[in-house]
ZAMARGU-4260 file (C-alpha; in steps of 0.2 Angstrom, whole numbers, plus 5000, padded with zeros to 4 digits):
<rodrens>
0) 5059/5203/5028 | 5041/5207/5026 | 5034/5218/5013 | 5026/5236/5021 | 5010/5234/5014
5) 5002/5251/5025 | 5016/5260/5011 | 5015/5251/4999 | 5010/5263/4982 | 5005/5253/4965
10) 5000/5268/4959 | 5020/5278/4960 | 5025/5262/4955 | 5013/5261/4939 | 5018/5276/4932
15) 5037/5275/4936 | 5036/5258/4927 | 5028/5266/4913 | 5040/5281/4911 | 5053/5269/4911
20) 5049/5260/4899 | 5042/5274/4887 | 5061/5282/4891 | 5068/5265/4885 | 5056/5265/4868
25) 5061/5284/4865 | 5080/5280/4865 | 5078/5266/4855 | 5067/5273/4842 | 5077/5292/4843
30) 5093/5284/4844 | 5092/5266/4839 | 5102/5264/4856 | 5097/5251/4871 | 5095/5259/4888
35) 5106/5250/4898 | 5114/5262/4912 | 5131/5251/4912 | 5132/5254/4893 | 5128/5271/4893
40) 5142/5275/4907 | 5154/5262/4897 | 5153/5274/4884 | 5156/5291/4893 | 5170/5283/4903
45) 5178/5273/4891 | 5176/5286/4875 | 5177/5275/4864 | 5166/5270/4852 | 5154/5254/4855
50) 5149/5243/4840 | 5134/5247/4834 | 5139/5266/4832 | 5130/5267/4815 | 5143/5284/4807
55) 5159/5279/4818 | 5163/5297/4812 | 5152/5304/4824 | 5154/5305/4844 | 5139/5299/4854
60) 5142/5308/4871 | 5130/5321/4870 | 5113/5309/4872 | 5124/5300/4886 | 5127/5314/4895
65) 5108/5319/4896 | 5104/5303/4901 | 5116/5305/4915 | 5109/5322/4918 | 5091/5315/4918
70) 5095/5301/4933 | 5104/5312/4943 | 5087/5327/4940 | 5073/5317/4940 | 5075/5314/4962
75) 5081/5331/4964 | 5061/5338/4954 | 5053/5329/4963 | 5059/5334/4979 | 5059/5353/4974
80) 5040/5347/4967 | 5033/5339/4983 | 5045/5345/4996 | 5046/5329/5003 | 5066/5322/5005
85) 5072/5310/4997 | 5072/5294/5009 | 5085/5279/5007 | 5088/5266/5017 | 5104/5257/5014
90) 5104/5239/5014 | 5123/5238/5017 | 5139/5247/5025 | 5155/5244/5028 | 5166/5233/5018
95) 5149/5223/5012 | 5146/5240/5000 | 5161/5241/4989 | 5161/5221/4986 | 5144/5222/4983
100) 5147/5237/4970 | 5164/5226/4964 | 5151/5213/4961 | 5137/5222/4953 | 5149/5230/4940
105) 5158/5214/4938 | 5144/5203/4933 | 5136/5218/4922 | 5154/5217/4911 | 5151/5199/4912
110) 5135/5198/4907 | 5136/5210/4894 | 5124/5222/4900 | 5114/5226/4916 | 5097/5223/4924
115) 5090/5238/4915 | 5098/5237/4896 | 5092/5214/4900 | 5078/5217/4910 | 5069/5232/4901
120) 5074/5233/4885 | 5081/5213/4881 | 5066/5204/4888 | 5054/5218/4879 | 5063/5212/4861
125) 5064/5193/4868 | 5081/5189/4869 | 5087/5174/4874 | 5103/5179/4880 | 5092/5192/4892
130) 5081/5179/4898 | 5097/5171/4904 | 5104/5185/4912 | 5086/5191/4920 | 5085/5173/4926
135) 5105/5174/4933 | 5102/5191/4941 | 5083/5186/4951 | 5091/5167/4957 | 5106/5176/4964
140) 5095/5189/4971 | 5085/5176/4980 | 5101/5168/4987 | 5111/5182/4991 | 5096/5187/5003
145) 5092/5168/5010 | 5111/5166/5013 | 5111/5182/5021 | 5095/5181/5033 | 5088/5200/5026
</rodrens>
């Protein structure tokens, strides 16, 4: 697998990274809350309340919810914005996509979290235990893709 240089845009990728991770600042300084997809989707599929609800009075959905709405909008403006679809290229089919989905979301209850509440938001506050995790997820990244020849 070689990387499509000709295509390749630093500058999408800049700005993406930034909004990101100004998204992850402002739902930690709004909210006090980490932005990890599994988490957020824990709490609007499990309804119950996660440990560090501050008034456990109070139900947190709403702010999920638009978090949810926000992922699901964000590909959908731009293409309304630039006209240009939406291109994805899957990197697996068949039986391979529901054990690797089985896997995903079984290592992200696992490891407590997932790439983006570890990556992004656990490396930024320089966490051990998300150094670990980041560390786990890259090094089995790289093997996955030498033992499988992509």
């Amino acid at each position: 697998m070689t990387i499509d240089w000709a295509n390749f845009t630093p500058l999408t990728a800049l700005i993406g990274g930034c909004l990101i991770g100004l998204a992850a600042m402002m739902l930690m300084a709004v909210n006090g809350r980490i932005m990890g997809v599994s988490g957020i989707l824990a709490g609007l599929i499990l309804r119950e309340k996660l440990p560090q609800d501050k008034n456990p009075e109070s139900s947190d959905t709403s702010w999920r919810w638009q978090f949810v709405a926000g992922v699901v909008a964000g590909p959908l403006l731009v293409l309304v914005v630039t006209g240009a679809p939406i291109q994805i290229t899957p990197v697996a089919g068949g039986w391979m996509l529901p054990v690797a989905g089985f896997l995903v979301g079984f290592g992200a209850a696992f490891g407590s979290g997932c790439t983006s509440g570890h990556g992004i938001c656990g490396l930024a506050r320089r966490s051990p235990r998300a150094l670990i995790a980041v560390c786990s997820f890259m090094a089995t990244g790289v093997l996955t893709v030498f033992v499988l020849g992509m």
